[in-house]
DRENNU-790600 format. One line per 4 residues: number of its first residue (from 1); their letters; for each residue x, y, z of C-alpha. Coordinates in Angstrom, 2 decimals. Example, Ala and Ser with C-alpha at 12.3 -4.5 7.8 and 13.67 -1.06 7.14 Angstrom:
2
1) as) 12.30,-4.50,7.80  13.67,-1.06,7.14
REM end
This chain:
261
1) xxxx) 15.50,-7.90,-1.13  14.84,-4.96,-3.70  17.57,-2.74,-4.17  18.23,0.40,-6.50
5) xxxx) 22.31,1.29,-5.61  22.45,3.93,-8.51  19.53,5.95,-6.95  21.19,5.73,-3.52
9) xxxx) 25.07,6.26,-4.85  25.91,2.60,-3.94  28.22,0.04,-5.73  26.54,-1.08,-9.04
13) xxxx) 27.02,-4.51,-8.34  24.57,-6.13,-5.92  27.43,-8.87,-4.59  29.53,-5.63,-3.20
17) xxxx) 26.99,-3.90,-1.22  26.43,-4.22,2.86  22.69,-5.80,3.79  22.71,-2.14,5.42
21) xxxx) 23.53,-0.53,1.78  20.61,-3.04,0.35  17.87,-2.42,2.79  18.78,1.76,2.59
25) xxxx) 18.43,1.42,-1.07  15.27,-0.54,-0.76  13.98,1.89,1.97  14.11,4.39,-0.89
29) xxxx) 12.85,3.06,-3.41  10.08,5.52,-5.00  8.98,3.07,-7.98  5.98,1.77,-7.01
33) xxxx) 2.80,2.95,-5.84  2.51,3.19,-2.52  -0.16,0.92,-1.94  1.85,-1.67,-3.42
37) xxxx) 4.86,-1.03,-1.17  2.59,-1.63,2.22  1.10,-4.98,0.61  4.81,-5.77,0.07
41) xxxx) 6.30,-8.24,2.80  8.90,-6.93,4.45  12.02,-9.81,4.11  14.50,-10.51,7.29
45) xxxx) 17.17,-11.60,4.75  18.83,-10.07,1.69  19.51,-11.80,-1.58  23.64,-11.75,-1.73
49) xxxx) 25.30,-12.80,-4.94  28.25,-15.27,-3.51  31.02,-17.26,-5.63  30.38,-20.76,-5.10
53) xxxx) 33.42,-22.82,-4.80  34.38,-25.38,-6.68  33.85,-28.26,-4.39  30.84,-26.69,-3.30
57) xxxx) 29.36,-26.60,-7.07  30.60,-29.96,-7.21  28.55,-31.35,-3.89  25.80,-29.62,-5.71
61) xxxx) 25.96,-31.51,-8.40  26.96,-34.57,-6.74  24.33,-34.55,-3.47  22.07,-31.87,-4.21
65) xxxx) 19.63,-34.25,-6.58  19.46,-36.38,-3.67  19.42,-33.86,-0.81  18.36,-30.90,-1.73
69) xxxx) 14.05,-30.87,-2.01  12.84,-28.45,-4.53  10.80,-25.52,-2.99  6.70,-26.22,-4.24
73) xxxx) 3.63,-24.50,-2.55  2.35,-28.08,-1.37  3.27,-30.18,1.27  5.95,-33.26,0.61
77) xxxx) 5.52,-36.88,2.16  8.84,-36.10,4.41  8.32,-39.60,5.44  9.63,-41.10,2.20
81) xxxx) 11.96,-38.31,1.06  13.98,-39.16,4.50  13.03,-42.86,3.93  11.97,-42.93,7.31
85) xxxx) 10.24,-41.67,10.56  12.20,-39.74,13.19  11.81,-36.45,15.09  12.01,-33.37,12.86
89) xxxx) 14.00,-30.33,13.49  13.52,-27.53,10.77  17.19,-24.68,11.18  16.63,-21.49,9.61
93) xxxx) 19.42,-20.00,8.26  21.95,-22.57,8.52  25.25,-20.03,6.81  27.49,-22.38,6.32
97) xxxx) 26.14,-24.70,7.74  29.00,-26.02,9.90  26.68,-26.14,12.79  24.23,-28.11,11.55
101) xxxx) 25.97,-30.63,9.88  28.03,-30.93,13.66  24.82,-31.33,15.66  23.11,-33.98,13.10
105) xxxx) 26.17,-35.79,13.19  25.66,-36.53,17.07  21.92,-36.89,16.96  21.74,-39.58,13.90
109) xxxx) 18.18,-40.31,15.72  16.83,-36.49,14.42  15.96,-35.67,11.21  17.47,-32.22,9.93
113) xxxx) 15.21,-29.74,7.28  17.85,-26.36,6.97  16.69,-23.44,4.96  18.50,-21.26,3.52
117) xxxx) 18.76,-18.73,0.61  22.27,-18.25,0.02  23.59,-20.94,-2.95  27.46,-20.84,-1.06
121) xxxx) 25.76,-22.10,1.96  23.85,-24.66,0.03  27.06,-25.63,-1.66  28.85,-25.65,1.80
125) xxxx) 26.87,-27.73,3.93  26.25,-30.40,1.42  29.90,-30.73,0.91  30.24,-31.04,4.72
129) xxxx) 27.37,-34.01,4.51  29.38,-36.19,1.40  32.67,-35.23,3.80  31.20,-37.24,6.91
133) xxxx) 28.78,-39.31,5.27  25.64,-37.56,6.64  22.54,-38.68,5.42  20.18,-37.16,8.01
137) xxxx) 20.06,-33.52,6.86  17.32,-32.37,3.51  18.10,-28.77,2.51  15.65,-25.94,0.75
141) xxxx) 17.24,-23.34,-0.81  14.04,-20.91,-0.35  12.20,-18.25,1.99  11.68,-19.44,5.12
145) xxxx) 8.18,-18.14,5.18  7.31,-19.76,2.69  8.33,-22.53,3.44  6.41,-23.07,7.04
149) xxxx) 3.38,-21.91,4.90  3.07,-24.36,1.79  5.69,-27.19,2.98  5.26,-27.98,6.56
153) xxxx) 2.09,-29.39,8.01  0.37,-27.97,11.32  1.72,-29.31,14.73  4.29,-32.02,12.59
157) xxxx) 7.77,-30.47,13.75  9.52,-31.57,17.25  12.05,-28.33,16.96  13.01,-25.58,15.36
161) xxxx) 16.32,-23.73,15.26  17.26,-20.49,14.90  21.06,-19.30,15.34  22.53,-15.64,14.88
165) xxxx) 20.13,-14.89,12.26  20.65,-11.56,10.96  20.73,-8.59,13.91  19.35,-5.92,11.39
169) xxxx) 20.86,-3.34,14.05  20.17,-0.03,13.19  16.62,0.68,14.40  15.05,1.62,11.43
173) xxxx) 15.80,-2.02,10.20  14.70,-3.59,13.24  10.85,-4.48,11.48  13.45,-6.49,9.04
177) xxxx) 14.45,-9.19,12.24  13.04,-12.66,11.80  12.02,-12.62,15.47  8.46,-10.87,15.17
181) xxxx) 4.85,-11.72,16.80  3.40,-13.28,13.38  6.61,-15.24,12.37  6.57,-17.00,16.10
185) xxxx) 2.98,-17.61,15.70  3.28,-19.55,12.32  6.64,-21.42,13.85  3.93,-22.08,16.82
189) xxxx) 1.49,-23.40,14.80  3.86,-26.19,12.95  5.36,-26.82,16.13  4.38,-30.27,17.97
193) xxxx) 2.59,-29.92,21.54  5.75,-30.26,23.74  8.23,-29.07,20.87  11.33,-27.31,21.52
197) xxxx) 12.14,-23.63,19.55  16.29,-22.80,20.19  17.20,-19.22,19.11  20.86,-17.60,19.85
201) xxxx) 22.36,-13.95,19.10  25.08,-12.01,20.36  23.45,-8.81,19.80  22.25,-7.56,23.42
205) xxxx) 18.98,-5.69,22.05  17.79,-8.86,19.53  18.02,-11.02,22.35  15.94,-8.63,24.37
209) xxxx) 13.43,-8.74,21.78  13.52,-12.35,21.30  12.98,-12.60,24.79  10.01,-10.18,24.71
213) xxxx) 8.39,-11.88,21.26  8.76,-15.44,22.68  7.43,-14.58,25.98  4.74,-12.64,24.97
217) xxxx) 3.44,-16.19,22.63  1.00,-17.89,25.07  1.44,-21.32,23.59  5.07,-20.85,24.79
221) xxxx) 6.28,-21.58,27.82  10.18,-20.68,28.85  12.56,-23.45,29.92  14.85,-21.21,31.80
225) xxxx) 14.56,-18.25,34.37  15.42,-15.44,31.25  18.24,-16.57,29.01  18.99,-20.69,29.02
229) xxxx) 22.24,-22.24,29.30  24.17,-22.90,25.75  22.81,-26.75,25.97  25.59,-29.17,24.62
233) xxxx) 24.25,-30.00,21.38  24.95,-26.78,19.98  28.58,-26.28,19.24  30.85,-23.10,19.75
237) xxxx) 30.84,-22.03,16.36  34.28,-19.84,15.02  32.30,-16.91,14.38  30.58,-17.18,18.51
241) xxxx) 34.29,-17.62,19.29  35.25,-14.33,17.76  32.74,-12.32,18.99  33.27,-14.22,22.25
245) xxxx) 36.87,-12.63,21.96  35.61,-9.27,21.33  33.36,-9.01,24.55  29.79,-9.85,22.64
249) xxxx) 27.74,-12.33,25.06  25.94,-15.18,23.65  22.61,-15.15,24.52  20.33,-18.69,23.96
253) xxxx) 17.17,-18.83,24.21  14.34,-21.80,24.46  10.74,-22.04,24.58  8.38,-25.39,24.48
257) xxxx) 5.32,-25.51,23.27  3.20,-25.93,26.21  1.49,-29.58,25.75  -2.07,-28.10,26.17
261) x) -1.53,-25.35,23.74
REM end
């Protein structure tokens, strides 16, 4: 997330500008050459500065030296930083993390790995963890990408979760959406024969891409006849309620990996 808001007329300070405002002021940014700006990798997120509450600075401090696992370009023994051996489900972009911290409290079987950049949510959903006495969640507070790429081993996760990530919905910032052909290749390939990948959006045209990037994976096989059913693990979240109110459909989608693949 590169921005510039004096060259563009934004807000000087970073924490008051839209991701639109952020990504415009990246989009002209004329300070590099421009080989340099192709070899750059285009993000799907932007870098937000967000007050952290006190409780939330205070689960940091609390549960993060137990919970959180630093970000470090080599692979971890996740078998002994969750002290044991269970099915692995990486989320991407947990917010809040609300949602996560409801679904690993009714699948105590599952092991939880959320990523996510923002500090608030960091703060947020380890507060959530000391508040129900969750133990079966690890966080990184890191890119994603980076993440499958240094920290998760080929063919070790058994699903991977992906809820309202950011819609990017202007068309000129659609090349920022997480959904794209390389991304779902790299989940692919850390994906288990027979794993499960969950996405959801409300935004009409992102689930029509999803649709079209998922299906178009050949290791991928869909496990409904378009768009699935919202399964009941995944909870109705205040923000899906709201936009539920305001006429925006839901859309979930789920792919396995076919067992062959």
């Amino acid at each position: 997330m590169i921005h510039d808001p004096n060259e563009a007329g934004l807000p000087r300070d970073p924490s008051q500008m839209s991701s639109d405002d952020l990504s415009a002021a990246a989009d002209t940014d004329t300070g590099a050459p421009e080989e340099a700006l192709h070899l750059r990798r285009i993000r799907s997120f932007v870098t937000r500065a967000g007050r952290v509450s006190t409780g939330q600075r205070r689960a940091m401090d609390e549960l993060g030296p137990r919970f959180v696992v630093p970000y470090a370009p080599e692979q971890p023994d996740w078998d002994a930083v969750y002290g044991r051996r269970a099915p692995r489900i990486l989320e991407i972009g947990f917010g809040m993390g609300a949602t996560t911290a409801e679904i690993a409290s009714h699948r105590p079987g599952d092991d939880f790995l959320g990523v996510e950049v923002h500090e608030p949510g960091v703060g947020a959903l380890l507060k959530l963890m000391g508040e129900h006495n969750l133990s079966n969640i690890r966080i990184i507070q890191h890119d994603a990408v980076e993440v499958l790429e240094n920290m998760i081993a080929p063919e070790s996760l058994d699903g991977v979760h992906i809820f309202f990530p950011d819609p990017w919905h202007k068309a000129r910032h659609h090349k920022r959406r997480l959904i794209q052909p390389k991304f779902v290749a790299l989940l692919v390939s850390r994906m288990k024969p027979g794993a499960y990948i969950h996405c959801a959006t409300d935004w009409q045209n992102y689930a029509e891409q999803m649709l079209e990037v998922l299906g178009a994976q050949r290791a991928l096989e869909n496990t409904a006849d378009g768009y699935a059913p919202r399964p009941d693990y995944r909870p109705v979240t205040k923000f899906e309620k709201r936009g539920l109110r305001l006429g925006h459909g839901v859309r979930d989608l789920i792919y396995r990996r076919r067992p062959n693949s």
